[in-house]
N, CA, C and O atoms as a CHARMM CRD file, in Angstrom:
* protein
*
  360
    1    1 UNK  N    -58.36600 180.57800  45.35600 PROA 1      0.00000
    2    1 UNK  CA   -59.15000 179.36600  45.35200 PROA 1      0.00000
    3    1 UNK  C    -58.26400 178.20900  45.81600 PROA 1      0.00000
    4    1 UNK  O    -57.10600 178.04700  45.43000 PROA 1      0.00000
    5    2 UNK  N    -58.82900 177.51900  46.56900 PROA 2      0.00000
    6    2 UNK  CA   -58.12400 176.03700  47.12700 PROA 2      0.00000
    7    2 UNK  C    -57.99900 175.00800  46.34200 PROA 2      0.00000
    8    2 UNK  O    -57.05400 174.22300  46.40800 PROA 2      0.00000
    9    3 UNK  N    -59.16500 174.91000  45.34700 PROA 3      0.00000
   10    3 UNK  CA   -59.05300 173.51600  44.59300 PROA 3      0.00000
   11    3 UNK  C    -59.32900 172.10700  45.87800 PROA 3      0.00000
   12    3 UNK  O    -58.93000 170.97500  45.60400 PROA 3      0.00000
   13    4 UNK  N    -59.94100 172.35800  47.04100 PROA 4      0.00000
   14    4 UNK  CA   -60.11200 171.25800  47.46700 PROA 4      0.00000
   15    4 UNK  C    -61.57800 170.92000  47.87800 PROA 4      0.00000
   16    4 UNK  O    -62.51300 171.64900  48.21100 PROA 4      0.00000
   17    5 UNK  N    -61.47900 169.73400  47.75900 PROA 5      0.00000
   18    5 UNK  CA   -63.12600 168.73500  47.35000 PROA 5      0.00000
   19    5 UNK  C    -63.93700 169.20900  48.51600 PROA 5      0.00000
   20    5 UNK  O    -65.16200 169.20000  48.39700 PROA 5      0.00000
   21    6 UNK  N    -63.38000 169.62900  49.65000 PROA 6      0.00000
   22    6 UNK  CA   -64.21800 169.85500  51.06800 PROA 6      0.00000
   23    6 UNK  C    -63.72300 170.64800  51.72900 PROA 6      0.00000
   24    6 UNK  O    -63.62500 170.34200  52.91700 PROA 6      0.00000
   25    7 UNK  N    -63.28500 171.75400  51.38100 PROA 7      0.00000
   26    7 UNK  CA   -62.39900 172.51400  52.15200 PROA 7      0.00000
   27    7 UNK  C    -61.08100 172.03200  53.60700 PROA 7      0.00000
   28    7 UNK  O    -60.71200 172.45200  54.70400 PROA 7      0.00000
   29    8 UNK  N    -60.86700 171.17300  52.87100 PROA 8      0.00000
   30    8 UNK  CA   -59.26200 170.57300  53.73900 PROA 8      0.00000
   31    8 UNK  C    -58.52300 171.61700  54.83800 PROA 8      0.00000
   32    8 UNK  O    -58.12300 172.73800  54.52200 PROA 8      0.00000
   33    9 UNK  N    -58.42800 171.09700  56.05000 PROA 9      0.00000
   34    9 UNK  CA   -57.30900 171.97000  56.71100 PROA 9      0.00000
   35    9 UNK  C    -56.18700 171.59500  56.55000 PROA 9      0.00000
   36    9 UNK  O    -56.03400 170.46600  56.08400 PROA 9      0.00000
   37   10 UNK  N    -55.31800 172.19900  56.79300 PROA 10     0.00000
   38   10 UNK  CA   -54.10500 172.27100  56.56800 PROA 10     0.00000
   39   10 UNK  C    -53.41900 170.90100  56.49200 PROA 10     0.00000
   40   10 UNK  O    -53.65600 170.08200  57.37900 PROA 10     0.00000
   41   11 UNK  N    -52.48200 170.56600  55.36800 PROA 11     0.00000
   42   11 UNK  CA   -51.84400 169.02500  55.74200 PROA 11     0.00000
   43   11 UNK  C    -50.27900 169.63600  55.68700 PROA 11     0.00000
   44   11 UNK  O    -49.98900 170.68800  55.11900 PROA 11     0.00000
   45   12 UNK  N    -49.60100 169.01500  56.19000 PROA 12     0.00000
   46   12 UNK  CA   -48.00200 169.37200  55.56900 PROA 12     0.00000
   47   12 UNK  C    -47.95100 168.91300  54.19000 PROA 12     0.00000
   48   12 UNK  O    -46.76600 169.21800  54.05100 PROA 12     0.00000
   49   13 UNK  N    -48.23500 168.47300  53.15700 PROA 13     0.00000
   50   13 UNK  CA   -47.95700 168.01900  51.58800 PROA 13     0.00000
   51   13 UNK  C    -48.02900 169.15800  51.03700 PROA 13     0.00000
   52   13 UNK  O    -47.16400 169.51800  50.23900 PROA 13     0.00000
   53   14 UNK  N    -49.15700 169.98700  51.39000 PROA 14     0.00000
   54   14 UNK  CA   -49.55900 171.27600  50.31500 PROA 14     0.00000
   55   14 UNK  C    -49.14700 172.67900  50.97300 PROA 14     0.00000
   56   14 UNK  O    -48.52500 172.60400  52.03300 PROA 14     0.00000
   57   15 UNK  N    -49.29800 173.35800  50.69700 PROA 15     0.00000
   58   15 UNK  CA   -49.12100 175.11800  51.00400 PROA 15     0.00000
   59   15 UNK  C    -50.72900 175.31000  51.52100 PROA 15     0.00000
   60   15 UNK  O    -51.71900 174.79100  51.00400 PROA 15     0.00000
   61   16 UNK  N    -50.70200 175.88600  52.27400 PROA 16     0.00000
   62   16 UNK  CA   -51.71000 176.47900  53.58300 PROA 16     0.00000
   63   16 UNK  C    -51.80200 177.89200  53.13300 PROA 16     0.00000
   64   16 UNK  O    -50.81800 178.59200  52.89500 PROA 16     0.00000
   65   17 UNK  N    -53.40700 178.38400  52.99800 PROA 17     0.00000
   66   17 UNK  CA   -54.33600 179.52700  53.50100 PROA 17     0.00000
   67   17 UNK  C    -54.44200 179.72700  54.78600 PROA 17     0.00000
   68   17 UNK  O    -54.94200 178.92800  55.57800 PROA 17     0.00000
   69   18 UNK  N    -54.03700 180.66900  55.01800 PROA 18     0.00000
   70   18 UNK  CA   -53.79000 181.01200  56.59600 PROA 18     0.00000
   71   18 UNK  C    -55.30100 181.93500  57.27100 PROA 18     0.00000
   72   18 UNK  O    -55.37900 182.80400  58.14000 PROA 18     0.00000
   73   19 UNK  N    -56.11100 181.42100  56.60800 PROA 19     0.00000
   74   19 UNK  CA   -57.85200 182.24200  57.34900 PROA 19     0.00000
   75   19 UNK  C    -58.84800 181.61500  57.83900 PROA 19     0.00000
   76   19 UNK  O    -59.48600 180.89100  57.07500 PROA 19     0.00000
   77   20 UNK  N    -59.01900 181.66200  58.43400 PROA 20     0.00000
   78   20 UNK  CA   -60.28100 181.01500  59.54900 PROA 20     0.00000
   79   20 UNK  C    -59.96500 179.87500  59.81100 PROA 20     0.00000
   80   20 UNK  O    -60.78400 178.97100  59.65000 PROA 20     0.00000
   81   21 UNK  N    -58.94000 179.67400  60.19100 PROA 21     0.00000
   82   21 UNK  CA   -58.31100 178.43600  61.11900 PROA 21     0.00000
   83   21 UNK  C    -57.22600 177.73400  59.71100 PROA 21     0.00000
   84   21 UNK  O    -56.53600 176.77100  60.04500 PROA 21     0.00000
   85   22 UNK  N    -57.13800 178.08100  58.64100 PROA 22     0.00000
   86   22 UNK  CA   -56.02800 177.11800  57.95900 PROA 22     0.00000
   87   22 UNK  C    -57.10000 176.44300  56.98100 PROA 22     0.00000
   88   22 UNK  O    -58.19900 176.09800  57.41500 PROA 22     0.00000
   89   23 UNK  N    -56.62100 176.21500  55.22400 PROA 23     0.00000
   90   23 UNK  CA   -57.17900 175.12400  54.47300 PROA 23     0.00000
   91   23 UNK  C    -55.92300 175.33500  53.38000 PROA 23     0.00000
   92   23 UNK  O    -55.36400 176.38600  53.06900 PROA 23     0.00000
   93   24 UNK  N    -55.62700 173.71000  52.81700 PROA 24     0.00000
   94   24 UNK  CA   -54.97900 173.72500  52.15500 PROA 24     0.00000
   95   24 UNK  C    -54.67400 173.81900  50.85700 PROA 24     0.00000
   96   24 UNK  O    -54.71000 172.64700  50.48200 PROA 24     0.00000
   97   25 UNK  N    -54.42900 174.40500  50.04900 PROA 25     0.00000
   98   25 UNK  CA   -54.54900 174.87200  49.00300 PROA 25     0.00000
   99   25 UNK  C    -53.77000 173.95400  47.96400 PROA 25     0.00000
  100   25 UNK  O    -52.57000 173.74600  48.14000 PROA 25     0.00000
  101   26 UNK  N    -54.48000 173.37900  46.83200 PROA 26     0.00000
  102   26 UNK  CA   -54.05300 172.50100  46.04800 PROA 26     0.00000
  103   26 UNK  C    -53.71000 172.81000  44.27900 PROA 26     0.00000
  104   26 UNK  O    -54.68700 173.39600  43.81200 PROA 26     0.00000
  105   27 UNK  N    -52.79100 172.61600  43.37400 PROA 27     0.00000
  106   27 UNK  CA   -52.63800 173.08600  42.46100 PROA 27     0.00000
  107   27 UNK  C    -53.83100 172.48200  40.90300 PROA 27     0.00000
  108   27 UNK  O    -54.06200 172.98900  39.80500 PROA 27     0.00000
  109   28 UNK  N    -54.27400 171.30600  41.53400 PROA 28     0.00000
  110   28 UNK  CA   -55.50100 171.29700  40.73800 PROA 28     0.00000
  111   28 UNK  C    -56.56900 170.30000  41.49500 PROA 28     0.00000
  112   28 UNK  O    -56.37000 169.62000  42.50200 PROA 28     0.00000
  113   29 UNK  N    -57.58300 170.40300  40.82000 PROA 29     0.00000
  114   29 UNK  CA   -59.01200 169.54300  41.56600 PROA 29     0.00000
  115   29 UNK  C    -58.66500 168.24300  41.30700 PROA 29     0.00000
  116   29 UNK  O    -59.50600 167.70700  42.02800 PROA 29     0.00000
  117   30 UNK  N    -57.95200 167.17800  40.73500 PROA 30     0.00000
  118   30 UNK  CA   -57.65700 166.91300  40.99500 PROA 30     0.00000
  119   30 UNK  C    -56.67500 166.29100  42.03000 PROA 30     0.00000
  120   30 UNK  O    -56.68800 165.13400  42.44900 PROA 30     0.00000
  121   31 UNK  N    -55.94200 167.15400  42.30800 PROA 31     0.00000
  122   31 UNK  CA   -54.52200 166.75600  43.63500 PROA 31     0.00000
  123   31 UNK  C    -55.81800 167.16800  44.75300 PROA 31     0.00000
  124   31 UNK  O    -56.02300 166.29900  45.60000 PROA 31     0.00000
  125   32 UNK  N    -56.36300 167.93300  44.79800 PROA 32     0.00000
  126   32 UNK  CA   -57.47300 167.96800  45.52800 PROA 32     0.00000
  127   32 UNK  C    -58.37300 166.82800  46.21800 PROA 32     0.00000
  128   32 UNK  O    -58.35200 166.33000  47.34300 PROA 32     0.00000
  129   33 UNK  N    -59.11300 166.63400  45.16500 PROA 33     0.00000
  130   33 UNK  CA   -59.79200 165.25700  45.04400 PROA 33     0.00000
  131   33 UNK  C    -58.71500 163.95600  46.03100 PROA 33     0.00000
  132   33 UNK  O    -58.95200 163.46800  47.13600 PROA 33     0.00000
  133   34 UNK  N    -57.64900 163.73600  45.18400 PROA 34     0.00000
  134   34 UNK  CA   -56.90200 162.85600  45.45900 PROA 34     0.00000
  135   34 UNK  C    -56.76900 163.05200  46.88300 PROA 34     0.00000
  136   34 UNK  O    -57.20600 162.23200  47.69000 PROA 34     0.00000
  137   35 UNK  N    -56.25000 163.98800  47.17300 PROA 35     0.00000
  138   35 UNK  CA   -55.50900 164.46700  48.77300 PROA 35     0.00000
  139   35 UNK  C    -57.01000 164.29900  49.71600 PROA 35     0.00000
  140   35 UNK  O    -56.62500 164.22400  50.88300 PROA 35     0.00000
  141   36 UNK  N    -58.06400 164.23900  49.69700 PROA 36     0.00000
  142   36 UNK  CA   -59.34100 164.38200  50.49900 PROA 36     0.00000
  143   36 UNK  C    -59.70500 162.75000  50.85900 PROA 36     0.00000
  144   36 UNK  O    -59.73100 162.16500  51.94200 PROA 36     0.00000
  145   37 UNK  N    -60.07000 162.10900  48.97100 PROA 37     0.00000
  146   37 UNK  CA   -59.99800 160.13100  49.22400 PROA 37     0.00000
  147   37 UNK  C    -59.02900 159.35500  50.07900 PROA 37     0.00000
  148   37 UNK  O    -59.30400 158.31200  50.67200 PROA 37     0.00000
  149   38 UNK  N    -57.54000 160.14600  50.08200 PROA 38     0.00000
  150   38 UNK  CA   -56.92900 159.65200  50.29700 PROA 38     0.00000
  151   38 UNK  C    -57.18900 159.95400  52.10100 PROA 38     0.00000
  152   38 UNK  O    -57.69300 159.06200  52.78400 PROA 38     0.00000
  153   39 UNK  N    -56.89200 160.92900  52.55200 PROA 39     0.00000
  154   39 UNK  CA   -57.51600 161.23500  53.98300 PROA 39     0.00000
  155   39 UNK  C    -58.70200 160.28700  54.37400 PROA 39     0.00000
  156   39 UNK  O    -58.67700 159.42300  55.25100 PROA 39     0.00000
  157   40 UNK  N    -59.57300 160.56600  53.68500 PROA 40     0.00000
  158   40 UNK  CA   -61.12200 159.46800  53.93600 PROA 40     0.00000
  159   40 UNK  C    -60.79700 158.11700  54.18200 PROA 40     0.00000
  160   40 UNK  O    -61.33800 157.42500  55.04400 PROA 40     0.00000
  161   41 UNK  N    -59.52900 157.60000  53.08700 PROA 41     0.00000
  162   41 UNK  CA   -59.47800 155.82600  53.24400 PROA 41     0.00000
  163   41 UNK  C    -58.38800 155.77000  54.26200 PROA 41     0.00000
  164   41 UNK  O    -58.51100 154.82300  55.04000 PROA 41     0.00000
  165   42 UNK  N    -57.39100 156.51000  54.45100 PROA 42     0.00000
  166   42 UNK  CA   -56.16400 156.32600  55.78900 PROA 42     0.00000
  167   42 UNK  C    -56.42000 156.20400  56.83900 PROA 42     0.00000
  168   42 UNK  O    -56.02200 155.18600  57.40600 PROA 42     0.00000
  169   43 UNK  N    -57.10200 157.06100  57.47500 PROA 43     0.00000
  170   43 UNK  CA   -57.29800 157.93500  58.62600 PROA 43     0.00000
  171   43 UNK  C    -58.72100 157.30400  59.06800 PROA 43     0.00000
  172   43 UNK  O    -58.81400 156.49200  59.98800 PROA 43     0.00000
  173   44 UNK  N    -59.92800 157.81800  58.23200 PROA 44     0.00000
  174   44 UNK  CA   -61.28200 157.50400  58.90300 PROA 44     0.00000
  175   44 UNK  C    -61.65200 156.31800  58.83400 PROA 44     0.00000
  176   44 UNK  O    -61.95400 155.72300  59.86800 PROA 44     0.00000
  177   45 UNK  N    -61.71800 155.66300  57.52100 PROA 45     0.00000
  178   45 UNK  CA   -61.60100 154.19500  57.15000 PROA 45     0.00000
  179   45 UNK  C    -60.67200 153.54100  57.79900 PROA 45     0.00000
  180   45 UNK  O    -60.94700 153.16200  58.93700 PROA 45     0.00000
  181   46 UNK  N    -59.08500 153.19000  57.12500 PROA 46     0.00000
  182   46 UNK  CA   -58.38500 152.03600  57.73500 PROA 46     0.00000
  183   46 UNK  C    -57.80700 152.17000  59.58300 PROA 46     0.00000
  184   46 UNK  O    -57.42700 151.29000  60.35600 PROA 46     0.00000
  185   47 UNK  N    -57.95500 153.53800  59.75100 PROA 47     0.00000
  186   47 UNK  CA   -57.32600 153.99900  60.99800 PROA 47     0.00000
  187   47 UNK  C    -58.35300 153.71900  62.16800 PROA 47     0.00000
  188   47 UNK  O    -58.23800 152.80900  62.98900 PROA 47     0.00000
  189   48 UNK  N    -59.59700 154.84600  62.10000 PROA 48     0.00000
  190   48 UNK  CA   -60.59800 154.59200  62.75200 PROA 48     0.00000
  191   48 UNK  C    -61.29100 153.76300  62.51200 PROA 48     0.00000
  192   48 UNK  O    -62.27200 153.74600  63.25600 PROA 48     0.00000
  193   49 UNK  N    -61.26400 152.96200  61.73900 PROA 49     0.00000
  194   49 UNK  CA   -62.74900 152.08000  61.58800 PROA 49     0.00000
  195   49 UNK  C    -64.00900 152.04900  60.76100 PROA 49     0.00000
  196   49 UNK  O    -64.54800 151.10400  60.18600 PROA 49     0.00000
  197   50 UNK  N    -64.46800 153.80600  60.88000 PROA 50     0.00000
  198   50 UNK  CA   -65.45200 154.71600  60.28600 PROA 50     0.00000
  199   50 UNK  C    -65.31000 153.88600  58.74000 PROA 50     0.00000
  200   50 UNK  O    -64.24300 153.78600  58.13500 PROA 50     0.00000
  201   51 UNK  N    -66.52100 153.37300  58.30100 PROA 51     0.00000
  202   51 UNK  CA   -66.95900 152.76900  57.36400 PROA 51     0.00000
  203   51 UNK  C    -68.29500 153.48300  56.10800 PROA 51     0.00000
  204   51 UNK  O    -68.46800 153.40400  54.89200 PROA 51     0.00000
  205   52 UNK  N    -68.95100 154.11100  57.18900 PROA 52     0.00000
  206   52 UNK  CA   -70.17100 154.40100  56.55000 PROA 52     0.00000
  207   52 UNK  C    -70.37800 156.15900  57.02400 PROA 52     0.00000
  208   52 UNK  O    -70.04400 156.68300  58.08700 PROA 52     0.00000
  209   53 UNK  N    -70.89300 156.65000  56.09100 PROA 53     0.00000
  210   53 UNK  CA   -71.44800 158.28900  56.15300 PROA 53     0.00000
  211   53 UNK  C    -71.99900 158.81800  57.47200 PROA 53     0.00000
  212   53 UNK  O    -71.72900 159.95400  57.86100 PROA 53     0.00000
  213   54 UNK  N    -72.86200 157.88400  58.22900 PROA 54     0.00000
  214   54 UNK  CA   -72.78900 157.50600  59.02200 PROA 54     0.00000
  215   54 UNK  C    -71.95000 158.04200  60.29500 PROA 54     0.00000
  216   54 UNK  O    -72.17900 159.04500  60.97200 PROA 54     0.00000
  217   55 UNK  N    -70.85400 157.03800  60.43900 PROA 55     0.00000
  218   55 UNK  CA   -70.25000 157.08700  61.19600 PROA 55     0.00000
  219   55 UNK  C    -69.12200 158.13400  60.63600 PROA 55     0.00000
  220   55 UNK  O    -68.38300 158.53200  61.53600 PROA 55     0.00000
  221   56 UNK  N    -68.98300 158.39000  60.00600 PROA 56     0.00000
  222   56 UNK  CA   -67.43900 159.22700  59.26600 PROA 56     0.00000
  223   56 UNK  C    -68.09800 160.63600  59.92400 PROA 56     0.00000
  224   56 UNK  O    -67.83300 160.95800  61.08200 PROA 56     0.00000
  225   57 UNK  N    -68.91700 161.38000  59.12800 PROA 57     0.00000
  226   57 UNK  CA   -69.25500 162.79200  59.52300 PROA 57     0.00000
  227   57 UNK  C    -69.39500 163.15500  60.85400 PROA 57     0.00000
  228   57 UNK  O    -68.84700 164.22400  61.12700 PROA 57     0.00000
  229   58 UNK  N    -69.92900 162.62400  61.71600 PROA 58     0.00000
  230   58 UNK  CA   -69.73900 163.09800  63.44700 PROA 58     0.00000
  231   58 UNK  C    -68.27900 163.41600  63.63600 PROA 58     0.00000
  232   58 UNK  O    -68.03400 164.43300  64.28500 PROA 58     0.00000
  233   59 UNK  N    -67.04800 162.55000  63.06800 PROA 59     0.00000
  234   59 UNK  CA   -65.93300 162.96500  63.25800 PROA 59     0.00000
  235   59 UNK  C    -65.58200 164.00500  62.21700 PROA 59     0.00000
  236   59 UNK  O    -65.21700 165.11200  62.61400 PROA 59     0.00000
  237   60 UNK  N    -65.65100 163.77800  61.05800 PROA 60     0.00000
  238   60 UNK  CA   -65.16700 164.98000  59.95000 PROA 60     0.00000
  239   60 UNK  C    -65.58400 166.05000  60.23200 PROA 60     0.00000
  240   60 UNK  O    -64.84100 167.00500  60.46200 PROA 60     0.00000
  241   61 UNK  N    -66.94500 166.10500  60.27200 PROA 61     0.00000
  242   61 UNK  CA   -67.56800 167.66500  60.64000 PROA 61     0.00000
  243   61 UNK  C    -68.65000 167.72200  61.51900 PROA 61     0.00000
  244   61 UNK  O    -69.80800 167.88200  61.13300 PROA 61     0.00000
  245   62 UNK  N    -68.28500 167.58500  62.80400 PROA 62     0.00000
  246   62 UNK  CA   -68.85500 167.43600  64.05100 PROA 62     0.00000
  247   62 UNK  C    -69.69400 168.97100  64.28400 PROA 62     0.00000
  248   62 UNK  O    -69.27700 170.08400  63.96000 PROA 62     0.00000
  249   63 UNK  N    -70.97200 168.63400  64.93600 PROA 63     0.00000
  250   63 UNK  CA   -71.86700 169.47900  65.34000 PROA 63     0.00000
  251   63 UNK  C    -70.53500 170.65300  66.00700 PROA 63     0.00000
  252   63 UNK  O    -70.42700 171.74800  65.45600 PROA 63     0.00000
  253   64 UNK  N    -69.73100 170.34400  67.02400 PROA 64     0.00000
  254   64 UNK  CA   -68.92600 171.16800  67.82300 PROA 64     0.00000
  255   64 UNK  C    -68.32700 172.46400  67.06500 PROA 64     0.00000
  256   64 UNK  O    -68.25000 173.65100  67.38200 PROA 64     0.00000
  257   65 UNK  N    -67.89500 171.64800  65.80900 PROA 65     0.00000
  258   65 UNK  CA   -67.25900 173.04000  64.76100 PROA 65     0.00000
  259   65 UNK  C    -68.62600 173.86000  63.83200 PROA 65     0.00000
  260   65 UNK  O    -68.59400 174.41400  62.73300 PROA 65     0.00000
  261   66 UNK  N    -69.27800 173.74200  64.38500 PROA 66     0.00000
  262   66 UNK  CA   -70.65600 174.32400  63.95200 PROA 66     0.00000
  263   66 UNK  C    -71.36800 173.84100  62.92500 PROA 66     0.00000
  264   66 UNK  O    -72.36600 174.41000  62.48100 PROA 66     0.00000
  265   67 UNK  N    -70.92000 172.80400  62.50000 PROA 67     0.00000
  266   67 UNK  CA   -71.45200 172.20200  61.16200 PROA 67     0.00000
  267   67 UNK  C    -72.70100 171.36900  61.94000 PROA 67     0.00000
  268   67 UNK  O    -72.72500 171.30600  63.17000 PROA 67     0.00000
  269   68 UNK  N    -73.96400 170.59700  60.91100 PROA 68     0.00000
  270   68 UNK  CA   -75.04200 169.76600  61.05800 PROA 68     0.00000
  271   68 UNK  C    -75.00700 169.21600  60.67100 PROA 68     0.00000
  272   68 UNK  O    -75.40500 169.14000  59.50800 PROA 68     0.00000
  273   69 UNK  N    -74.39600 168.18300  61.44400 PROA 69     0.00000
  274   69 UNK  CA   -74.44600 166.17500  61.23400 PROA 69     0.00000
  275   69 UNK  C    -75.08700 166.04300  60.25700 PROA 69     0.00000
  276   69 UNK  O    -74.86000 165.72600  59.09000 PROA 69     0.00000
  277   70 UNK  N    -76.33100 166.45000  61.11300 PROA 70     0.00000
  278   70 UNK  CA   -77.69100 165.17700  60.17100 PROA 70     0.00000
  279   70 UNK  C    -77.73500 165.93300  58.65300 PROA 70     0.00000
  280   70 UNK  O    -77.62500 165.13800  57.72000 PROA 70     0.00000
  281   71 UNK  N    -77.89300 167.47400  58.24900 PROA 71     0.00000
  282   71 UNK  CA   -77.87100 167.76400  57.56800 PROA 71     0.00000
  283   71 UNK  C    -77.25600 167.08100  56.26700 PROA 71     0.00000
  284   71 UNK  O    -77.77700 166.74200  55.20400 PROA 71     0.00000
  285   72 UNK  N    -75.52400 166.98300  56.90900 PROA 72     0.00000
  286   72 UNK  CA   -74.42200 167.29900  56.52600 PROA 72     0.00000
  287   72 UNK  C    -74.82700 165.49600  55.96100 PROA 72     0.00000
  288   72 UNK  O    -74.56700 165.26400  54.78000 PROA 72     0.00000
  289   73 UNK  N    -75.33100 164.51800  56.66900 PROA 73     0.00000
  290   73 UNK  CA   -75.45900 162.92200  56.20800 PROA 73     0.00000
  291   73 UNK  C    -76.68900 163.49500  55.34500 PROA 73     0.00000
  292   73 UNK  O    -76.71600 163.41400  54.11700 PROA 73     0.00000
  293   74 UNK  N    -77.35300 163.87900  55.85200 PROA 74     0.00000
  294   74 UNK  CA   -78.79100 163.57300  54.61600 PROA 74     0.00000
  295   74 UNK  C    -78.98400 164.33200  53.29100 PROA 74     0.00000
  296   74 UNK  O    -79.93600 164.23600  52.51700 PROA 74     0.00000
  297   75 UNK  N    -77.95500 165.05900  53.19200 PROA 75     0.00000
  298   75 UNK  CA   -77.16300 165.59700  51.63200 PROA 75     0.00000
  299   75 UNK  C    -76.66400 164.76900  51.14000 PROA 75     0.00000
  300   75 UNK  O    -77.16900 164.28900  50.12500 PROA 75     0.00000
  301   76 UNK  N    -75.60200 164.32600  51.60500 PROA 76     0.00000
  302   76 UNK  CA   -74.58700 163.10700  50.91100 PROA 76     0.00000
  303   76 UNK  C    -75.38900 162.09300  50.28800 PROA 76     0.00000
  304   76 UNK  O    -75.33500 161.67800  49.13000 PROA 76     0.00000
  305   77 UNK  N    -76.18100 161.74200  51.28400 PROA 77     0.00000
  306   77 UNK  CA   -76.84400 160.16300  50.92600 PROA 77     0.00000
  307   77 UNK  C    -77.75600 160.60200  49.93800 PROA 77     0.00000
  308   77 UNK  O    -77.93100 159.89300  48.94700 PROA 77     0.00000
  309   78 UNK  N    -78.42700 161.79000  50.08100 PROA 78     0.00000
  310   78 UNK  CA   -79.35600 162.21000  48.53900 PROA 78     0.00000
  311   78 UNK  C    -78.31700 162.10100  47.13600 PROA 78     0.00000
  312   78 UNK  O    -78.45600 161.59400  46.02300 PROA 78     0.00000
  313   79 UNK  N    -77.35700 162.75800  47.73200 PROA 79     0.00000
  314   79 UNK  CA   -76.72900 163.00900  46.40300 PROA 79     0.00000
  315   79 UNK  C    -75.74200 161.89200  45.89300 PROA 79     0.00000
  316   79 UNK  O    -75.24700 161.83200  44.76800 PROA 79     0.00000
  317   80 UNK  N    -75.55200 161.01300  46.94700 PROA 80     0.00000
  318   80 UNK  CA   -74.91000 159.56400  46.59200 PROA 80     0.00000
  319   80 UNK  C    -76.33500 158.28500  45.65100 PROA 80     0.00000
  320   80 UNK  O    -76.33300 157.42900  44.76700 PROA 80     0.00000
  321   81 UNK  N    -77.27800 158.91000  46.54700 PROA 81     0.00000
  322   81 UNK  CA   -78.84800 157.82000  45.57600 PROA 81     0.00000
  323   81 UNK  C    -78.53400 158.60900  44.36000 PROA 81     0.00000
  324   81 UNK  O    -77.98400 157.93900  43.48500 PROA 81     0.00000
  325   82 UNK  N    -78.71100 159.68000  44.11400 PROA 82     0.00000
  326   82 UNK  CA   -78.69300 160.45700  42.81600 PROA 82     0.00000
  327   82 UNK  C    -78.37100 159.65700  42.38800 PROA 82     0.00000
  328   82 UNK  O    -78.96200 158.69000  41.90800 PROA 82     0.00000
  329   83 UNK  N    -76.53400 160.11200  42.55100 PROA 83     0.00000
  330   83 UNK  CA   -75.80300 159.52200  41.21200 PROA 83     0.00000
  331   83 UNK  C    -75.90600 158.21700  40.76100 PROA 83     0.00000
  332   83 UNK  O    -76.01000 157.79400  39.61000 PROA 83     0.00000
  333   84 UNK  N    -75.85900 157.56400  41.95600 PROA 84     0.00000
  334   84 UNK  CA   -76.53300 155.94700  41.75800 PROA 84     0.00000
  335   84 UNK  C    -77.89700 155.34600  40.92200 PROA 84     0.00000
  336   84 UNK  O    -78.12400 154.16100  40.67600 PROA 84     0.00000
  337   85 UNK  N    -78.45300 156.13200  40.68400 PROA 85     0.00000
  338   85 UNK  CA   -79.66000 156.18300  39.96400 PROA 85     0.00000
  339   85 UNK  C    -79.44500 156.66600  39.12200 PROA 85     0.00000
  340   85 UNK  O    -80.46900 157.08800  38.58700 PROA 85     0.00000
  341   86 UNK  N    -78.12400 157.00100  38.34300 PROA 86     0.00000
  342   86 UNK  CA   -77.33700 158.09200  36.63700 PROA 86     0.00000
  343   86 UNK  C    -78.19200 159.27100  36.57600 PROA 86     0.00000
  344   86 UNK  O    -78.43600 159.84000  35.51100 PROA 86     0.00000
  345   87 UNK  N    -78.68200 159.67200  37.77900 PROA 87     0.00000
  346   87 UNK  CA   -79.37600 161.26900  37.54300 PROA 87     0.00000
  347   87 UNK  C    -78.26500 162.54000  37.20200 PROA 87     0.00000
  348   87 UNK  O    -77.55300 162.76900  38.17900 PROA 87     0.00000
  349   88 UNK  N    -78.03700 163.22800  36.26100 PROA 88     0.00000
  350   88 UNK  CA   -77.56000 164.09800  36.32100 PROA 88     0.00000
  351   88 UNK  C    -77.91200 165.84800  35.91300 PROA 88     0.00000
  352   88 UNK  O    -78.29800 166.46300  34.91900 PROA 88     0.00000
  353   89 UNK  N    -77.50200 166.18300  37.38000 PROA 89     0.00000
  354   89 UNK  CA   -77.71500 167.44400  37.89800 PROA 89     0.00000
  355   89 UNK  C    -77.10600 168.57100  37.55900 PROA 89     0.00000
  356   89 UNK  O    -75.99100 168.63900  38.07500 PROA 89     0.00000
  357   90 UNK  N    -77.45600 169.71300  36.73600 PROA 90     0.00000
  358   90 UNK  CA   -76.91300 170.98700  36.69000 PROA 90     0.00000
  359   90 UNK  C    -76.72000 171.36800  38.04600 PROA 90     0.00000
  360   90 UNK  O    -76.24300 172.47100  38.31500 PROA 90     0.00000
């Protein structure tokens, strides 16, 4: 098990799973967690620009690597109203 929030590829900080292209493997969900926000606010946020769900996912997980954009936004944003609304989900 990776312990990471989104399945992370490989960073140099952590030790690497070497299967289906590389993910990095973290010693708890936490360092997990941490290591993913922290990617999100460096890189997509202060680096690129990318502000909103929006704009972030076309780059994070682009149609090209087989993933679905729209899908992939219109999950988040359900499950971001959720929590925003104190719904909580089994």
């Amino acid at each position: 098990m990776t312990l990471s929030l989104s399945n992370m590829r490989c960073v140099p900080e952590y030790r690497c799973l070497q299967e289906n292209g590389g993910y990095a493997i973290f010693d708890t969900w936490e360092q997990g967690f941490e290591a993913w926000f922290k990617l999100i606010r460096n890189l997509y946020v202060a680096y690129w620009g990318r502000v909103t769900v929006d704009q972030i996912i076309p780059k994070y997980a682009p149609n090209s690597d087989g993933n679905n954009e729209a899908g992939y936004i219109a999950s988040l944003k359900h499950t971001i109203d959720v929590w925003r609304a104190g719904i909580v989900q089994a």
